[in-house]
C-alpha positions in Angstrom: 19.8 -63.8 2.7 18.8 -60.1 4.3 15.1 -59.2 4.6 14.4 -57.4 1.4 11.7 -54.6 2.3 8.6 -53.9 -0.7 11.5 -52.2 -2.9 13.3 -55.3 -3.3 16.1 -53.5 -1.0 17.5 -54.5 1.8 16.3 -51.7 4.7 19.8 -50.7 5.7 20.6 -50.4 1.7 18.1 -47.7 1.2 19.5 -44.7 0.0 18.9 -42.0 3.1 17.5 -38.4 2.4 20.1 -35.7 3.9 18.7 -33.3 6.0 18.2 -30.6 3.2 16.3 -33.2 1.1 14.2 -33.9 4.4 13.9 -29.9 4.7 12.9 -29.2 0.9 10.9 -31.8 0.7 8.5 -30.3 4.0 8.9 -26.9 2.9 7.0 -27.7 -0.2 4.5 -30.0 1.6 4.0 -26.8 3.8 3.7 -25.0 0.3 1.3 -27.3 -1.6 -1.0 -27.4 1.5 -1.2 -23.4 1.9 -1.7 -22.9 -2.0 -4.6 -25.9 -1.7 -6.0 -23.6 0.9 -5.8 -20.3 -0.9 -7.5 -22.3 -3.8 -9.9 -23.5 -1.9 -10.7 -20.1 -0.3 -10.9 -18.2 -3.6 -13.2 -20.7 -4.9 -15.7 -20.4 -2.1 -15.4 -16.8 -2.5 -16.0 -16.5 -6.3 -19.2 -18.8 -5.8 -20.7 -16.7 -2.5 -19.4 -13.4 -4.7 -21.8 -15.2 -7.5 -24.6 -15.6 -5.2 -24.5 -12.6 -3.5 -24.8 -10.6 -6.9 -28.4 -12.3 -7.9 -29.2 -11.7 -4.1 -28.3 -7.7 -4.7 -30.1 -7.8 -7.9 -33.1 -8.9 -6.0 -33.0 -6.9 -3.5 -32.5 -3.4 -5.7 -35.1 -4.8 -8.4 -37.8 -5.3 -4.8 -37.2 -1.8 -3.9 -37.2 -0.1 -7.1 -40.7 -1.8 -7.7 -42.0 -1.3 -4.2 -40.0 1.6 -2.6 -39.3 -0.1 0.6 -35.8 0.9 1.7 -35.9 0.1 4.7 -35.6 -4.1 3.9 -33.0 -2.6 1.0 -31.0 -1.0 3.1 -30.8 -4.1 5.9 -30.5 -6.4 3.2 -27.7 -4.7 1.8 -26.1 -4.2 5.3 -26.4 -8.1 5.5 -25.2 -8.4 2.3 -22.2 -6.2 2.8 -21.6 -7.9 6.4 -20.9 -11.3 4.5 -18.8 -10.1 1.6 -16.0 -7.9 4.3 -15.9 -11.5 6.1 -15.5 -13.7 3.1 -12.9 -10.8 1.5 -11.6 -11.2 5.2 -11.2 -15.2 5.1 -10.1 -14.4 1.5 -6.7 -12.1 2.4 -6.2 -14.3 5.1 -5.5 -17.0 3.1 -3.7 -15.4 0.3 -1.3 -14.0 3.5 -1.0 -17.2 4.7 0.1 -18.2 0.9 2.4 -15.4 0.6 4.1 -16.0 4.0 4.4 -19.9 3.0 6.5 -18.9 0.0 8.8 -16.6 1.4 9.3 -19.3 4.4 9.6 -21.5 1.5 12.3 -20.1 -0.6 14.1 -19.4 2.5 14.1 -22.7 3.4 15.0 -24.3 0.0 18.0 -21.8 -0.2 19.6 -22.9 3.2 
């Protein structure tokens, strides 16, 4: 008899994916992987978001105690420096998310 493949099924037997199937099926691939991403970015940001509070905290609680603004303020300007980037990194990926879906619906409708 015919080779059978791991299915049991005969290669030339296999049922074959049309082209939208093919289409839909990358379009959520493209989909899962941007969403993984955004996930991925929003959890890095709650946990620096979390880490920068108590760093804040320090830093106020050292200058109200000893009156030295001048490490507040560059601490805070440091601070500040690294929360626009990780907002930055953060947008990024939720436009990259966005921009996946709307290429995704379009290509799931076609």
């Amino acid at each position: 008899g015919a080779w059978r493949g791991s299915e049991g099924v005969v290669p030339s037997e296999r049922p074959r994916h049309s082209a939208e199937q093919l289409q839909a099926h990358k379009a959520a691939k493209v989909l899962l992987d941007a969403e993984e991403a955004l996930l991925e970015a929003a959890d890095l940001a709650v946990r620096r978001s979390s880490d920068a509070l108590t760093t804040e905290t320090t830093l106020l609680e050292a200058a109200q105690r000893d009156g030295d603004m001048e490490a507040y303020t560059r601490g805070l300007r440091n601070l500040l420096a690294r929360r626009i980037e990780q907002t930055r990194l953060l947008a990024a990926a939720l436009d990259k998310y966005e921009t996946k879906c709307v290429a995704g619906s379009t290509l799931s409708l076609d």
